[in-house]
C-alpha positions as YAML, in Angstrom:
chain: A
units: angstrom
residues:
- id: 1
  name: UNK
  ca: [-12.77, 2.84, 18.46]
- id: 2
  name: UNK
  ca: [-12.91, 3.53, 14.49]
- id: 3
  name: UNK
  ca: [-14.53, 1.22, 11.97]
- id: 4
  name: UNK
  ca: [-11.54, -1.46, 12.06]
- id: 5
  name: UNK
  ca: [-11.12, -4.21, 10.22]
- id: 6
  name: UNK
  ca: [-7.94, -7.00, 11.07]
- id: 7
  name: UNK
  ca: [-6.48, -9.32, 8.34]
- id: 8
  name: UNK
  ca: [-4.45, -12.11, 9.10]
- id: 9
  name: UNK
  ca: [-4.01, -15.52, 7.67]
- id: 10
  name: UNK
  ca: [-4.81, -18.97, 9.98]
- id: 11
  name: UNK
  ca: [-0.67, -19.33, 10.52]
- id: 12
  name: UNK
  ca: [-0.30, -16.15, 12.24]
- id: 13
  name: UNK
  ca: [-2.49, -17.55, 15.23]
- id: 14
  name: UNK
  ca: [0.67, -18.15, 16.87]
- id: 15
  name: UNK
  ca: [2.26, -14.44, 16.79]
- id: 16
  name: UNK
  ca: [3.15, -13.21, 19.77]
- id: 17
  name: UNK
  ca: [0.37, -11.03, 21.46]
- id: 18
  name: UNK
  ca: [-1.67, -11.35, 18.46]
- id: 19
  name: UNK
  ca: [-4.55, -13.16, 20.47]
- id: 20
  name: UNK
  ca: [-4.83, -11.05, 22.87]
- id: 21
  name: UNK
  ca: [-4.83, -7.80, 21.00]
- id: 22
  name: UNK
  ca: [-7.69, -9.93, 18.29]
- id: 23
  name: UNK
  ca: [-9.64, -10.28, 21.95]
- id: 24
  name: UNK
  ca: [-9.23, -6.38, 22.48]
- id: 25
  name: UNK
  ca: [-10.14, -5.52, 19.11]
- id: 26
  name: UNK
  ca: [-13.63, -7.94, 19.12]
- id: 27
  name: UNK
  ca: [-14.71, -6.39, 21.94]
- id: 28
  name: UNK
  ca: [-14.26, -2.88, 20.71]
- id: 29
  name: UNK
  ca: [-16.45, -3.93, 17.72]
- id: 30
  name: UNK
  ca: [-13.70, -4.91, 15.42]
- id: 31
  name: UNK
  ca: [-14.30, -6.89, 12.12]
- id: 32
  name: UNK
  ca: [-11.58, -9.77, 11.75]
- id: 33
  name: UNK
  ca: [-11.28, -11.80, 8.87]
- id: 34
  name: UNK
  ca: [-9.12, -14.88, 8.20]
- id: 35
  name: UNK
  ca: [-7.48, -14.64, 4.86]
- id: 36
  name: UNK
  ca: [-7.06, -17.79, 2.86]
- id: 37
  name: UNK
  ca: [-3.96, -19.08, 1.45]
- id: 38
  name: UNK
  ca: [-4.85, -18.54, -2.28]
- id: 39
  name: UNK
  ca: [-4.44, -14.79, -2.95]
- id: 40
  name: UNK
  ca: [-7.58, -15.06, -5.37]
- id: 41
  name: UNK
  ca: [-9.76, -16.35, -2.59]
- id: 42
  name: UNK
  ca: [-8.32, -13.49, -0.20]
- id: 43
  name: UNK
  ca: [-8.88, -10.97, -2.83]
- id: 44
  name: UNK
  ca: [-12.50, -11.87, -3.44]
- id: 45
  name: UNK
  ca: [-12.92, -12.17, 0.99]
- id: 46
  name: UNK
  ca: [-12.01, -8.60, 0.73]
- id: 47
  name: UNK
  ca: [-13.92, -7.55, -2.21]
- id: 48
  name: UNK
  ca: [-17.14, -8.69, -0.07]
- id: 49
  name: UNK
  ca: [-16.14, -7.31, 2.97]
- id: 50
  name: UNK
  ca: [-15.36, -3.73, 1.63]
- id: 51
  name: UNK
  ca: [-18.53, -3.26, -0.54]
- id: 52
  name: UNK
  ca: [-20.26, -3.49, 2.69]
- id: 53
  name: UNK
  ca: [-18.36, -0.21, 4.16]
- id: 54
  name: UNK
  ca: [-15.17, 1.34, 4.32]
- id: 55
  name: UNK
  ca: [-12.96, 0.73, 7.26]
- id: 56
  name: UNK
  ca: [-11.35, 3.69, 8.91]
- id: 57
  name: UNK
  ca: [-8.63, 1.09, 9.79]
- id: 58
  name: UNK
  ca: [-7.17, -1.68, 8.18]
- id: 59
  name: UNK
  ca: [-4.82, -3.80, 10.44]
- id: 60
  name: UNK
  ca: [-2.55, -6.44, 8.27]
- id: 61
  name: UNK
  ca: [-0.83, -8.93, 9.57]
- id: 62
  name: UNK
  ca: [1.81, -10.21, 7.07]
- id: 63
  name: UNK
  ca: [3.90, -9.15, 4.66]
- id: 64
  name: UNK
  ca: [4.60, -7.26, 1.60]
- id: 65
  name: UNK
  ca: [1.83, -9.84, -0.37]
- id: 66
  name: UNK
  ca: [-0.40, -9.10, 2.37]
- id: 67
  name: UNK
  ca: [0.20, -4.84, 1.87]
- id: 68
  name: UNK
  ca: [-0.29, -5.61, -1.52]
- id: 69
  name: UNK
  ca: [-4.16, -7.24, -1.09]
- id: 70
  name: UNK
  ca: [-5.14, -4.28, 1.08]
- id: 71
  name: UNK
  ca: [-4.07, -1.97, -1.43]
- id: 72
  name: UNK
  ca: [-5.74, -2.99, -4.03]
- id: 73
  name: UNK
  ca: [-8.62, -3.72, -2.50]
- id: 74
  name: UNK
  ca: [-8.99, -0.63, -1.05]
- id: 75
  name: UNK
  ca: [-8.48, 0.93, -4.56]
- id: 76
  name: UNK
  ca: [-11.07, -1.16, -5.90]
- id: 77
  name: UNK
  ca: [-13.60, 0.06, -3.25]
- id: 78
  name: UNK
  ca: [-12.45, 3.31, -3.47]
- id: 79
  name: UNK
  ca: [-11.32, 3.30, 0.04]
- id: 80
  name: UNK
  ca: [-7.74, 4.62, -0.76]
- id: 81
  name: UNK
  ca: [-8.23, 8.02, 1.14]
- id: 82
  name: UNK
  ca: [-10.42, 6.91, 4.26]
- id: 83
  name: UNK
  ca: [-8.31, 3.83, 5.41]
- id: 84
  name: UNK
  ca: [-5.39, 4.25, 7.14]
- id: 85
  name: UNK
  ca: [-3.21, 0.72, 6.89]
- id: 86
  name: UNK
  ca: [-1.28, -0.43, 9.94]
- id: 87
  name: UNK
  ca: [1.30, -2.87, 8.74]
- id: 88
  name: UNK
  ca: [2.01, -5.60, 11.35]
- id: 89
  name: UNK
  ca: [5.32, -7.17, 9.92]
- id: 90
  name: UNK
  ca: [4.40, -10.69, 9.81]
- id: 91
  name: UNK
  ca: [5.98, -11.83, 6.30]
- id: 92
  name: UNK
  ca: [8.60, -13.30, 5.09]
- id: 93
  name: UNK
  ca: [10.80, -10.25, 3.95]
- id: 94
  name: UNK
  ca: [8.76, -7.22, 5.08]
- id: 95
  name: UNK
  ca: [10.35, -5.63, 2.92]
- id: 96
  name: UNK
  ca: [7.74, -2.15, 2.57]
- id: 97
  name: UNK
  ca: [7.72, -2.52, 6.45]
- id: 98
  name: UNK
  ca: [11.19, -2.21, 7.08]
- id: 99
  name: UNK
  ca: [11.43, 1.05, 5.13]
- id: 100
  name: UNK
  ca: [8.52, 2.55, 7.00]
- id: 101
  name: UNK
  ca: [10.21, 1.35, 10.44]
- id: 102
  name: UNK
  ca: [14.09, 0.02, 9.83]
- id: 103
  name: UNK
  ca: [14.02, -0.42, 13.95]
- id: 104
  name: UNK
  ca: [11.22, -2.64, 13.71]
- id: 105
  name: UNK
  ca: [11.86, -6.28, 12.92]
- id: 106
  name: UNK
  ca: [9.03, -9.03, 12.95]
- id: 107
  name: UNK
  ca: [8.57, -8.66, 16.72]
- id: 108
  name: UNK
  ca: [5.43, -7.71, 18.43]
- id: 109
  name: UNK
  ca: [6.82, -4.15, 19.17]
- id: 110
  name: UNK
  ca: [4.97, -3.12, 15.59]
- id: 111
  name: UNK
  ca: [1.49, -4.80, 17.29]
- id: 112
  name: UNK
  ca: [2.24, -2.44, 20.54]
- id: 113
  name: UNK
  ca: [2.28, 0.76, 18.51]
- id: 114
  name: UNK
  ca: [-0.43, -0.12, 16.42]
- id: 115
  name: UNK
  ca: [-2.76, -1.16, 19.85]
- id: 116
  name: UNK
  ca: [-1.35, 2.16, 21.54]
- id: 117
  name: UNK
  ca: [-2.03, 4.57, 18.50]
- id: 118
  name: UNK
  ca: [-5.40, 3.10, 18.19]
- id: 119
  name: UNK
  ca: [-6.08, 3.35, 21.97]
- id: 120
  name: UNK
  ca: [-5.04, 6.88, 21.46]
- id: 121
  name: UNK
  ca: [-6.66, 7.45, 17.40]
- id: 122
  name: UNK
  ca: [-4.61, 9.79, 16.46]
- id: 123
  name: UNK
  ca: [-0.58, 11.03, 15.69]
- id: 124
  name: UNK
  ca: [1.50, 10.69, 18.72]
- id: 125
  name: UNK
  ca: [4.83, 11.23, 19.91]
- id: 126
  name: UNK
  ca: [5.54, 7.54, 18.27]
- id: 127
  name: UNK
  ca: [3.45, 7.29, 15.54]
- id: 128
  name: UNK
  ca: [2.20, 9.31, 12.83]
- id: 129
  name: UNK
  ca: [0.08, 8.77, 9.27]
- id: 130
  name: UNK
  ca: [1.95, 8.86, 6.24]
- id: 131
  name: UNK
  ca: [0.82, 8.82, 2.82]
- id: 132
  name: UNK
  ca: [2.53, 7.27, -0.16]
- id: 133
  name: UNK
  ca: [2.75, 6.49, -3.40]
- id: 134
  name: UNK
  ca: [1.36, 3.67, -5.20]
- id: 135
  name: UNK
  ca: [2.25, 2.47, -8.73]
- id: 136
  name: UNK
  ca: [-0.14, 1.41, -11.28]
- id: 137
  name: UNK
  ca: [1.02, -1.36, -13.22]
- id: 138
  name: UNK
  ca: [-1.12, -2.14, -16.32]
- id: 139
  name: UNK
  ca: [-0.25, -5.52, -17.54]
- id: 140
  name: UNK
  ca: [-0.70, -7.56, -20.95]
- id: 141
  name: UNK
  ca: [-1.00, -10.41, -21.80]
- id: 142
  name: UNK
  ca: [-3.50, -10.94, -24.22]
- id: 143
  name: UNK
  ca: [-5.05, -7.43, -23.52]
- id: 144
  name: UNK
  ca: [-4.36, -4.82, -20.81]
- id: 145
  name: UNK
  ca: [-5.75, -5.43, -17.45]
- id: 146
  name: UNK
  ca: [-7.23, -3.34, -15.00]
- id: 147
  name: UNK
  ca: [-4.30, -1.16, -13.37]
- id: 148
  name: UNK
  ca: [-2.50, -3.41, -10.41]
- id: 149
  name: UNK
  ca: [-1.46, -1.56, -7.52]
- id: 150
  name: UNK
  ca: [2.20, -2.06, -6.28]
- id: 151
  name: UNK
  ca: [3.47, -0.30, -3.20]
- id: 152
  name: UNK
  ca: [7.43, -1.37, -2.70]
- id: 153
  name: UNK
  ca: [8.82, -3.05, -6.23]
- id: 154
  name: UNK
  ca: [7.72, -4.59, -9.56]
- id: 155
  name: UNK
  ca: [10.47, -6.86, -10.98]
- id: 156
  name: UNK
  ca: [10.87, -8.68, -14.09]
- id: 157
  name: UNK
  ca: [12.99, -11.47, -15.43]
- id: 158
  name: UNK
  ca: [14.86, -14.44, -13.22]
- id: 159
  name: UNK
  ca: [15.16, -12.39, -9.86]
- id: 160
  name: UNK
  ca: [11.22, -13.04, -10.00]
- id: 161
  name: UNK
  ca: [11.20, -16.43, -10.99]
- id: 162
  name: UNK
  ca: [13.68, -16.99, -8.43]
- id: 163
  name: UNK
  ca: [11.24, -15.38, -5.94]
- id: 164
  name: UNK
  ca: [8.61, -17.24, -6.54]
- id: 165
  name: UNK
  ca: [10.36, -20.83, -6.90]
- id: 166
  name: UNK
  ca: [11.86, -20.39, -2.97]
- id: 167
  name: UNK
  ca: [10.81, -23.31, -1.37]
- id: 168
  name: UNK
  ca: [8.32, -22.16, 1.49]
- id: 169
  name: UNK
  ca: [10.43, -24.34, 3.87]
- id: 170
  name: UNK
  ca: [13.40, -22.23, 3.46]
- id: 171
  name: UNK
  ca: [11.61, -18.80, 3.63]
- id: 172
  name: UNK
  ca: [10.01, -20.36, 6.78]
- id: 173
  name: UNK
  ca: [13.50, -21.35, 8.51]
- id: 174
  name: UNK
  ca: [15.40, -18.14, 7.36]
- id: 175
  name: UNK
  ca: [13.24, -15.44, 6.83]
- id: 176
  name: UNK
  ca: [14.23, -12.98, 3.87]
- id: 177
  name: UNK
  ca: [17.17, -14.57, 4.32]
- id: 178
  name: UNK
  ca: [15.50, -17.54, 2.01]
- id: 179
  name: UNK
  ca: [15.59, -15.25, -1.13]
- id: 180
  name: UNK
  ca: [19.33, -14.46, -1.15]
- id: 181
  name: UNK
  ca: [20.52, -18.16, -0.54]
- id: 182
  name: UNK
  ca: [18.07, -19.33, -3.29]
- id: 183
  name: UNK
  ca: [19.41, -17.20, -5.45]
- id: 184
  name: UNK
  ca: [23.02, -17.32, -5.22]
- id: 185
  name: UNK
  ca: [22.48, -21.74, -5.36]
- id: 186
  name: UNK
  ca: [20.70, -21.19, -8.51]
- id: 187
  name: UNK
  ca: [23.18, -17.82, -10.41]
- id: 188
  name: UNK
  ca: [24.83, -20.65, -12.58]
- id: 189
  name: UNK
  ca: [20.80, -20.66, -14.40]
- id: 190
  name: UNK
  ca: [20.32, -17.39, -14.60]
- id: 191
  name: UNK
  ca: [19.38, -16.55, -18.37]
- id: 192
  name: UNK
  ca: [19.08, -13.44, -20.36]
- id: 193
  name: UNK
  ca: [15.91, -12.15, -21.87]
- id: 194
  name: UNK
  ca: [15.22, -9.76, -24.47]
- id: 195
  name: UNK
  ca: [13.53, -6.03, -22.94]
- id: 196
  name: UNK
  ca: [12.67, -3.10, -24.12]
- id: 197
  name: UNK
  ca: [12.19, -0.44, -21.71]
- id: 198
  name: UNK
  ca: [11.04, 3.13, -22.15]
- id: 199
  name: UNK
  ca: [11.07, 5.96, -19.82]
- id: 200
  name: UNK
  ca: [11.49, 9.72, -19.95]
- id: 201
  name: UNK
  ca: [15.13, 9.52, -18.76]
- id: 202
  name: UNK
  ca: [15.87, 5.72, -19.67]
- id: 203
  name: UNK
  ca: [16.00, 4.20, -23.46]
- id: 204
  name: UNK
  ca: [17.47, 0.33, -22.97]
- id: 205
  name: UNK
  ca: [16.46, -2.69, -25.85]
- id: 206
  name: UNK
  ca: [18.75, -5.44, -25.43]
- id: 207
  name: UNK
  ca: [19.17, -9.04, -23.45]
- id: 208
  name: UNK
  ca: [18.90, -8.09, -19.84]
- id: 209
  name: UNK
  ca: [19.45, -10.27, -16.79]
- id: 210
  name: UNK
  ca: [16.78, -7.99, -14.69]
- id: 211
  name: UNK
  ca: [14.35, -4.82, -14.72]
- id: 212
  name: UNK
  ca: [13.59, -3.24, -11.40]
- id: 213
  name: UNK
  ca: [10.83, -1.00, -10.83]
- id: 214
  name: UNK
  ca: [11.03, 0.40, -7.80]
- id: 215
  name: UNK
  ca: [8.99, 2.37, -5.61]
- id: 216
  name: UNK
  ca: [10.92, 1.61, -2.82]
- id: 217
  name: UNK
  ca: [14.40, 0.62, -2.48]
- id: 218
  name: UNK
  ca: [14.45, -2.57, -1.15]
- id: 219
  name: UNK
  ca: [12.87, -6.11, -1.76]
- id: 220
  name: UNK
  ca: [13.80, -10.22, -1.80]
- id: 221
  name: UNK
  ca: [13.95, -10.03, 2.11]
- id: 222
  name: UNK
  ca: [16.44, -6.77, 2.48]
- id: 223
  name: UNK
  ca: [18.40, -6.43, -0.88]
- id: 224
  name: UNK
  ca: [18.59, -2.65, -2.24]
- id: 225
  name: UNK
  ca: [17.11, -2.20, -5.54]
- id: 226
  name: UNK
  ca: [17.22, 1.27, -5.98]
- id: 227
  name: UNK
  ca: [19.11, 2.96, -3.32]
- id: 228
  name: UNK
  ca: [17.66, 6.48, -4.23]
- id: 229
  name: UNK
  ca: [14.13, 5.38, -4.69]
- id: 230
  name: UNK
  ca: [11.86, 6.68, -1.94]
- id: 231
  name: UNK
  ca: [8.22, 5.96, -0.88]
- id: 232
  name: UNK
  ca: [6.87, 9.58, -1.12]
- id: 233
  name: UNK
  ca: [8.18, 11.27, -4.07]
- id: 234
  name: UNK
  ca: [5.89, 11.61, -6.63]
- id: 235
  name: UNK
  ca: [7.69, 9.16, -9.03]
- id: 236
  name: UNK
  ca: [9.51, 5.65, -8.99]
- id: 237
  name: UNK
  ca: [12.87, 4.75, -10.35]
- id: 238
  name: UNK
  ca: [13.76, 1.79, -12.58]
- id: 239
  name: UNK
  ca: [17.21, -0.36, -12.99]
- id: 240
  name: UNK
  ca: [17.62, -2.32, -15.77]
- id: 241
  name: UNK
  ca: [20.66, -5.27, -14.96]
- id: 242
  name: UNK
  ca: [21.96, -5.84, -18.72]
- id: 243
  name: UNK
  ca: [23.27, -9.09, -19.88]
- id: 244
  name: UNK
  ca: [26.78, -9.63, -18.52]
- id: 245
  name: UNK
  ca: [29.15, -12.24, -17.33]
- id: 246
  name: UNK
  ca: [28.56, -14.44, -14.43]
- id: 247
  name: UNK
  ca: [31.57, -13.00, -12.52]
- id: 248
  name: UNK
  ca: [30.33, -9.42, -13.05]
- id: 249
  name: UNK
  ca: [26.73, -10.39, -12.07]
- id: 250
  name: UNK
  ca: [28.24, -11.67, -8.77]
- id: 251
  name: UNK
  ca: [30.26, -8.26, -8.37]
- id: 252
  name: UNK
  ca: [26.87, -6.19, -9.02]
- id: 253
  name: UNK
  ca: [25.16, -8.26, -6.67]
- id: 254
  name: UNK
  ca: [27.81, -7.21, -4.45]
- id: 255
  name: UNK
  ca: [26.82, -3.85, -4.85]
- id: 256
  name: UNK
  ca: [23.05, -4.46, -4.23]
- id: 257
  name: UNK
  ca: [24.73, -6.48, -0.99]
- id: 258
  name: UNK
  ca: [26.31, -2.99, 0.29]
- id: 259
  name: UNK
  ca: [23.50, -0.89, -0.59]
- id: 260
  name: UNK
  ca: [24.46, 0.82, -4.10]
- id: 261
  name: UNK
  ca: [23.19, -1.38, -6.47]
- id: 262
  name: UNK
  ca: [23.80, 1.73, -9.11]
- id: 263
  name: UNK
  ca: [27.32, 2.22, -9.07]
- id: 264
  name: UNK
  ca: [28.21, -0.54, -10.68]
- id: 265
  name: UNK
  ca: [29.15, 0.81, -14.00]
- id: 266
  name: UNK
  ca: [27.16, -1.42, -16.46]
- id: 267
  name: UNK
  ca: [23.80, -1.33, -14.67]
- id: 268
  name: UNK
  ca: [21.03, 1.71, -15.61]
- id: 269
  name: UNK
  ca: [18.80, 4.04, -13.53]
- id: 270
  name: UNK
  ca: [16.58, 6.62, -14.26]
- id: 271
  name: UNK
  ca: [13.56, 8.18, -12.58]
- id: 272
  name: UNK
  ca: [9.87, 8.59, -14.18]
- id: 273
  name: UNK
  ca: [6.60, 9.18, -13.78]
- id: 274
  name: UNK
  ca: [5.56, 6.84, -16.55]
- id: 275
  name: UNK
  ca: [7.36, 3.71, -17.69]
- id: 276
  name: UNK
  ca: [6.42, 0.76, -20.72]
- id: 277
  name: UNK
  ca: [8.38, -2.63, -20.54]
- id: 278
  name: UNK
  ca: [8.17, -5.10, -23.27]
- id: 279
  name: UNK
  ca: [9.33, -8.16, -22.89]
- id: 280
  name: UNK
  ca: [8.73, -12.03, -24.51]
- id: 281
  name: UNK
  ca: [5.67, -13.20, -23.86]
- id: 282
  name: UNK
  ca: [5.22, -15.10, -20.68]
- id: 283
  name: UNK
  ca: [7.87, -13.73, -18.73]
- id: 284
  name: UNK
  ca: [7.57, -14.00, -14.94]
- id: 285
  name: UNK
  ca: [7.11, -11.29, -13.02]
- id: 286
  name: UNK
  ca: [7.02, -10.24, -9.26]
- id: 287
  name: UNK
  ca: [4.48, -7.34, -8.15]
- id: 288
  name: UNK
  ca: [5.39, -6.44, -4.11]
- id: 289
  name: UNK
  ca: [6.20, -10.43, -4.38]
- id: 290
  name: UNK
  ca: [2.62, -12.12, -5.99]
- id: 291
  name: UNK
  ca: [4.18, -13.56, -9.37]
- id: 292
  name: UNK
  ca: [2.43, -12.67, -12.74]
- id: 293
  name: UNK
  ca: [2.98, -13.70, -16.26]
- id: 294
  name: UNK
  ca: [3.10, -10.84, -18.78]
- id: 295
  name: UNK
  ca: [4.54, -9.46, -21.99]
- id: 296
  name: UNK
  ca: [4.17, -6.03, -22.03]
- id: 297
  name: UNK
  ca: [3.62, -3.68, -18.55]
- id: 298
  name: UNK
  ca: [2.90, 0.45, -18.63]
- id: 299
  name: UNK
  ca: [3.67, 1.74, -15.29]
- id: 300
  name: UNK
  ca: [2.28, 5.33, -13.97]
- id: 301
  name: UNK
  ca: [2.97, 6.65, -10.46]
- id: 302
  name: UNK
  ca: [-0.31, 7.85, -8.46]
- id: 303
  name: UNK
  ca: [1.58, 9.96, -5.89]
- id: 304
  name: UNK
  ca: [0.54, 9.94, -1.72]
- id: 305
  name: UNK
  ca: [-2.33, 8.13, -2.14]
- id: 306
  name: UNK
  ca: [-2.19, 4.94, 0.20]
- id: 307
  name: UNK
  ca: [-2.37, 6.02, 3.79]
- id: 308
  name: UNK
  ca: [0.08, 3.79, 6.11]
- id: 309
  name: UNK
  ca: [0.99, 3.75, 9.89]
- id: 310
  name: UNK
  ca: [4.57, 4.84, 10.82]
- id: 311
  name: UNK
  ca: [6.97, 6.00, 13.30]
- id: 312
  name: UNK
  ca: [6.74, 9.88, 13.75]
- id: 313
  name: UNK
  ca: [10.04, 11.04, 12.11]
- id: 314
  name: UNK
  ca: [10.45, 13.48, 15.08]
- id: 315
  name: UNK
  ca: [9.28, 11.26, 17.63]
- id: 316
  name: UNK
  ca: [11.14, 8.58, 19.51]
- id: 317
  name: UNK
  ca: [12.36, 5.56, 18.02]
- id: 318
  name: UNK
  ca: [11.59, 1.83, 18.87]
- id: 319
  name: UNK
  ca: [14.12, 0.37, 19.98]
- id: 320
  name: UNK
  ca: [15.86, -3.20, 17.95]
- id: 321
  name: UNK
  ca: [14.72, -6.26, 19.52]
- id: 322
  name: UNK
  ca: [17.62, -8.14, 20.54]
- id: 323
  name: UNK
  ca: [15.58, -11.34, 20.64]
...
């Protein structure tokens, strides 16, 4: 058995096959840590745990917040290129999860694999190690911060705000459904802000309704954000949603509905390899879904460089669940 360390947070006790796998994995000489609700205490767990060694393993149980603690963490500790991350789709939208694994839902299929391929250690016919990208979001206010990792999207304006007010009732009755419904009962508020953003192939300063940085192409429990952005390429892609009328806004969230958020005529895309936002100061924003405050951001793409569990592209297939 590698050096493996498990994360999951006290309300996952009761995901299927979870206990028993935990029981496997203590045996085997496995470190498990509860997270805590606060991602500032779980941040600071982590901290302590990897300056004591670097797992070969990182098991997380959750969702894209949860992806988003490891990463940085491991980045922190310099970890990055030991630790391979096995994502066990526990979250609300699991949203970086679902691109790894569209066949996988939050069903205890993903903990099978990731107890098989660590029976095994190694790529299999189902499972192999893939590497991807990571941004590196520098943020302001009042002066830069250390670079935060995201791994799926960075967004800015009301679509994060809106993220980040859904009640935690609602996400925990409907899943990534939660997001969409919250958002459509609350378009009518939906304000413009000013933004200027500046990229290689992208010049926009105006009032925009939303800025998208995207990594990969979906977030907000399953809505495409960029549908040409991948996990692997080397760079990340950005939409900028420009001020319009409410009945257009509806239309382009139509678009982002059926897949092609783009097409819509009046909305921007470009791809880059280095990006700077400025916005008002204060302005929410969401990072892999853990809200921030900010007024500027400079975003640089570190390409393959977080290690994650996935299905072997060749291989077969898990089935859907149809439970």
């Amino acid at each position: 058995m590698p050096r493996l360390l498990v994360l999951a947070r006290p309300d996952h006790h009761e995901f299927p096959g979870l206990r028993d796998a935990l029981g496997a994995w203590v045996l085997a000489g496995a470190t498990i840590s509860a997270l805590p609700p606060s991602g500032e205490d779980a941040s600071e767990r982590l901290r302590r745990i990897l300056a004591k060694a670097c797992p070969d393993v990182v098991v997380a149980v959750g969702g894209d917040g949860t992806v988003h603690l490891v990463a940085n963490a491991l980045r922190a500790a310099d970890c990055l290129e030991r630790a391979v991350v096995a994502v066990v789709p526990a979250g609300t939208g699991n949203d970086l999860a679902s691109q790894l694994d569209p066949a996988v839902p939050m069903r205890p299929r993903a903990l099978a694999r990731v107890t098989a391929w660590l029976a095994g250690r190694g790529p299999g016919p189902t499972c192999t190690v893939r590497s991807i990208d990571l941004m590196e979001v520098t943020v302001d206010p009042p002066a830069p911060s250390s670079p935060i990792a995201v791994a799926n999207v960075l967004s800015i304006g009301p679509s994060a705000a809106l993220t980040a007010s859904t009640p935690r009732g609602l996400k925990e009755g409907l899943g990534g459904l939660a997001y969409l419904l919250h958002g459509l009962a609350n378009l009518s508020e939906v304000q413009p802000f000013a933004c200027e953003v500046r990229a290689a192939g992208l010049r926009f300063e105006g009032p925009a309704l939303g800025v998208f940085v995207a990594n990969g192409s979906r977030a907000g429990g399953g809505m495409t954000i960029a549908s040409d952005a991948a996990l692997d390429t080397g760079c990340a892609r950005v939409v900028v949603v420009p001020d319009m009328p409410l009945p257009e806004l509806a239309r382009a969230l139509g678009h982002g509905l059926g897949g092609a958020p783009e097409e819509h005529p009046r909305i921007l895309a470009a791809d880059f390899d280095a990006l700077r936002i400025l916005v008002p100061d204060g302005t929410t924003a969401s990072l892999d879904g853990e809200a921030h405050a900010l007024t500027a951001a400079q975003v640089t793409v570190r390409p393959g460089c977080l290690r994650l569990l996935a299905p072997a592209p060749d291989g077969p297939r898990t089935p859907p669940d149809p439970h």
